[in-house]
C-alpha positions as CSV (number, residue, x, y, z in Angstrom):
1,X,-6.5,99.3,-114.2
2,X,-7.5,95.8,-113.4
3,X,-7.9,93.2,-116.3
4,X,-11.0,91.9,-115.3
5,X,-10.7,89.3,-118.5
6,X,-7.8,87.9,-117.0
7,X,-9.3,87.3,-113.5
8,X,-12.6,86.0,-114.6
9,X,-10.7,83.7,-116.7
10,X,-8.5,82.3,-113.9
11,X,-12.0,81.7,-112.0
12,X,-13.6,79.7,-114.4
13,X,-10.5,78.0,-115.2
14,X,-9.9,77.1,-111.1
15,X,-13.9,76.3,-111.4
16,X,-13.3,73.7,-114.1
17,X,-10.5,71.9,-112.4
18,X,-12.3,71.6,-109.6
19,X,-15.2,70.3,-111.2
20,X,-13.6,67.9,-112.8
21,X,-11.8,66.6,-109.7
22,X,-15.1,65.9,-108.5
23,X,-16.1,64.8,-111.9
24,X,-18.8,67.1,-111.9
25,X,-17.6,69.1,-114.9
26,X,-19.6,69.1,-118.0
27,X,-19.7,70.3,-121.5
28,X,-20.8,74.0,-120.7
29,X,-18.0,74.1,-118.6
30,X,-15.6,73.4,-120.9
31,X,-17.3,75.8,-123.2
32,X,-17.7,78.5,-121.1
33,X,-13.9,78.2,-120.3
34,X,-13.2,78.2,-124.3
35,X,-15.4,81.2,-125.1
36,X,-13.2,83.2,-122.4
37,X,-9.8,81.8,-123.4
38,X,-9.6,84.4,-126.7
39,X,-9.6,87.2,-124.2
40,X,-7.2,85.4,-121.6
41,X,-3.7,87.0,-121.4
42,X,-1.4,84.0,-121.1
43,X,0.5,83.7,-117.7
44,X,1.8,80.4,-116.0
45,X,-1.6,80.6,-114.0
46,X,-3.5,80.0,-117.2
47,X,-1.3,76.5,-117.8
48,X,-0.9,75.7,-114.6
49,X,-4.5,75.4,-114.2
50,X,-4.7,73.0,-117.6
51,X,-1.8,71.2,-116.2
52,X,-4.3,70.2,-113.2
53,X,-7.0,69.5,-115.3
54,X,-4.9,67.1,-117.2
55,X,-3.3,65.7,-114.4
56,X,-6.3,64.7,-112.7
57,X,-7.8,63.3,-115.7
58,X,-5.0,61.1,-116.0
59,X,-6.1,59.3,-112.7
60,X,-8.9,57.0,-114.2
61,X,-10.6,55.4,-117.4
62,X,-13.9,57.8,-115.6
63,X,-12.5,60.9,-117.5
64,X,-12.1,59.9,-121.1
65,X,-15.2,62.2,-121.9
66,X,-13.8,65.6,-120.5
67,X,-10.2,64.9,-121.7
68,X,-11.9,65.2,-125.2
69,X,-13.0,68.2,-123.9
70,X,-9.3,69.7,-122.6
71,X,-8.4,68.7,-126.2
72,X,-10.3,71.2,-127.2
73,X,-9.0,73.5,-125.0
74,X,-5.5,73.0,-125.8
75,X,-6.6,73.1,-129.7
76,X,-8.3,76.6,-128.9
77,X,-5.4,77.5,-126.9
78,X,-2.8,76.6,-129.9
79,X,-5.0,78.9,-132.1
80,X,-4.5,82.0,-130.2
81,X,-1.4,84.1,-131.2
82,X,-0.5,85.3,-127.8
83,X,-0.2,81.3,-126.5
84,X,1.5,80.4,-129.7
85,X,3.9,83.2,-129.0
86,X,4.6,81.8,-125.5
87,X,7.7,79.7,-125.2
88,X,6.3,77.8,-122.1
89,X,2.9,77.0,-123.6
90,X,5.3,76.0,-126.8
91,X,6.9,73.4,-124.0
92,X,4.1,72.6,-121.7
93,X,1.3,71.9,-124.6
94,X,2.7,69.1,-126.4
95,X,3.4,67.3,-123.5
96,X,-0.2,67.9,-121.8
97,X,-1.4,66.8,-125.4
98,X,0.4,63.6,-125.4
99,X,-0.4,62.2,-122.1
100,X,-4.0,63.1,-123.4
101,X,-3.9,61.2,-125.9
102,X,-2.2,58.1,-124.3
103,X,-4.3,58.4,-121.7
104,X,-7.1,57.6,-124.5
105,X,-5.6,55.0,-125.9
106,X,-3.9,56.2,-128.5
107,X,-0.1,55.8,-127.9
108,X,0.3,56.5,-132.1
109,X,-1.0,59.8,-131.5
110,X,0.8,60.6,-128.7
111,X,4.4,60.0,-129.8
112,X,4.6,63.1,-131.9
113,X,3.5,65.0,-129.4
114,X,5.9,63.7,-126.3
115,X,9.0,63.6,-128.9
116,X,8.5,67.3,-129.2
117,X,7.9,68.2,-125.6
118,X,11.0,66.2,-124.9
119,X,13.2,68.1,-127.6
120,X,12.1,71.3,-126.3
121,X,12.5,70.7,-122.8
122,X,16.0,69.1,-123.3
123,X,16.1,68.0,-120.0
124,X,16.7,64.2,-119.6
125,X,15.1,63.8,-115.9
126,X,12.0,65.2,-117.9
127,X,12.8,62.6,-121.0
128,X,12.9,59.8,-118.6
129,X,9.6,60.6,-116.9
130,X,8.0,61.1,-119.9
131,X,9.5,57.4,-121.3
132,X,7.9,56.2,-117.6
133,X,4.6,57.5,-118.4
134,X,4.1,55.8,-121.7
135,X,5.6,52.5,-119.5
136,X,3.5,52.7,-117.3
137,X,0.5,53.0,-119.6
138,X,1.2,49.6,-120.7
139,X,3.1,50.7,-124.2
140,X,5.9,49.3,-123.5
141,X,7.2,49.9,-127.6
142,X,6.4,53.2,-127.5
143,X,8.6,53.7,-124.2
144,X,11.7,52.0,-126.0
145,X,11.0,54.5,-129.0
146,X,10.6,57.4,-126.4
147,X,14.2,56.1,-124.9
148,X,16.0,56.9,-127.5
149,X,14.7,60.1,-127.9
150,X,15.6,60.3,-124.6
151,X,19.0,59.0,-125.1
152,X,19.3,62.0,-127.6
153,X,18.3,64.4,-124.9
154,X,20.9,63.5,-122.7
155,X,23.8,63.5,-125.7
156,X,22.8,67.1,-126.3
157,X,22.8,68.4,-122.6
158,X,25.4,69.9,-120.9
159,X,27.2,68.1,-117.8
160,X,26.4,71.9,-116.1
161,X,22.8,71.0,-116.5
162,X,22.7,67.7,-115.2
163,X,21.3,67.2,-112.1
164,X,23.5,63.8,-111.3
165,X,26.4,62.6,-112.9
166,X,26.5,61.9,-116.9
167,X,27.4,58.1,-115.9
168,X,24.6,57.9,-113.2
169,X,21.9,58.7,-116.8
170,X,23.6,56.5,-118.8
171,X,23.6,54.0,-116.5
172,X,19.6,54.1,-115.8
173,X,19.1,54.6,-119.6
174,X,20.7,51.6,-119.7
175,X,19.1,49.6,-117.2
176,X,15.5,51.0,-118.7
177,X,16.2,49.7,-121.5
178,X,17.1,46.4,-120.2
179,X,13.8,46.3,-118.4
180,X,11.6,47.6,-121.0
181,X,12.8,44.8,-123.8
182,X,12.2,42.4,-121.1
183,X,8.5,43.6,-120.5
184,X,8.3,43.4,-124.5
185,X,9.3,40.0,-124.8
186,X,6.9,39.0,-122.1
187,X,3.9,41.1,-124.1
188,X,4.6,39.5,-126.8
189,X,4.3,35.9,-125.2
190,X,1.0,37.0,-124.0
191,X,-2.4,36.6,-126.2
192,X,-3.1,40.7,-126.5
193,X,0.4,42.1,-126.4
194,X,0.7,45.9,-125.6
195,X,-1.7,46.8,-123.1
C-alpha cells in the first residue's frame, strides 16, 4: 500500500523549495506545507528538503520574510512526536535553526541552538564550519565563543574518527583563533563593531 501522505508531502515540500529559490514562495505555501507535516512520516527526504530551503535562504538579506516562515516549520516540525523521536532531525534541527536565526540577525539567538547541534554532532570538521558560518556573518565574538565549543568537540573525539591528524585540528583551531581575535580587535576600532 502506497502512503500517499508521504508523497504528497515530499511534493509540496520539493514545490516550496523551489519556490523559494525563485523567491516566489509565499505564506500559503508555507502553510499548506505545515498543515501536511502532522501526517508526514519523517525520512531524510523530509529534512533534506528543509535543509534546501534553508540553505538557499541563507543566500541573501531578500529572504528574511520566508525564513520566518521555515521557523515555523521547524517549530511545527519539533512539535510532532515522530520528528522529536528522530535522532537526525534531533541533529539537523538545531543547526538549521541557528543559521536561521543568524541569518536574521540575531547571533544571541542562535548560539544556543549551534552549541547543541555541535554537541550532538561531535564532529569537529562540522564544529569548525559551523564557527565559519557565524565568522563569516560578521560575529566575530560569537565565533570565538563557538571555538571553544569547538575546541571541546575535538577533546571528546576519537583519533579513529578524525578525518586528519589530531595535530593538524589543533593546529587550525589555533590559527582560528589567532585570526578571529585579530578581526575583533579591528571591530572594535571601528565605529559599529560586530557587523
Amino acid at each position: 500500500m502506497v502512503d500517499t501522505h508521504l508523497h504528497v508531502g515530499c511534493e509540496q515540500l520539493a514545490a516550496l523549495a523551489a519556490g523559494v529559490g525563485q523567491q516566489q514562495a509565499t505564506e500559503a505555501d508555507f502553510e499548506r506545507v505545515r498543515r501536511l507535516l502532522p501526517q508526514q512520516r519523517f525520512d531524510a527526504q523530509t529534512l533534506l528538503g528543509v535543509r534546501t530551503i534553508v540553505a538557499v535562504q541563507l543566500e541573501s538579506p531578500d529572504f528574511a520574510a520566508s525564513r520566518r516562515h521555515t521557523l515555523g516549520l521547524l517549530d511545527e516540525m519539533r512539535a510532532i512526536p515522530r520528528f522529536r523521536a528522530a535522532h537526525l532531525f534531533n541533529r539537523v534541527e538545531p543547526y538549521l535553526r541557528g543559521l536561521l536565526l543568524m541569518a536574521e540577525g540575531e547571533p544571541d539567538a542562535a548560539m544556543p541552538h549551534l552549541k547543541v547541534s555541535m554537541q550532538r554532532f561531535n564532529d569537529i570538521d562540522n564544529a569548525l564550519s559551523t564557527v565559519a558560518n557565524m565568522a563569516n556573518s560578521g560575529y566575530v565574538s560569537h565565533a570565538l565563543l563557538l571555538l571553544d565549543e569547538a575546541q571541546q568537540v575535538l577533546d571528546r573525539q576519537p583519533d579513529v574518527q578524525l578525518v586528519r591528524s589530531r595535530g593538524a585540528y589543533e593546529m587550525e583551531v589555533q590559527r582560528a583563533r589567532g585570526e578571529l581575535q585579530q578581526a575583533l580587535k579591528t571591530q572594535e576600532g571601528t565605529p559599529h563593531g560586530e557587523r
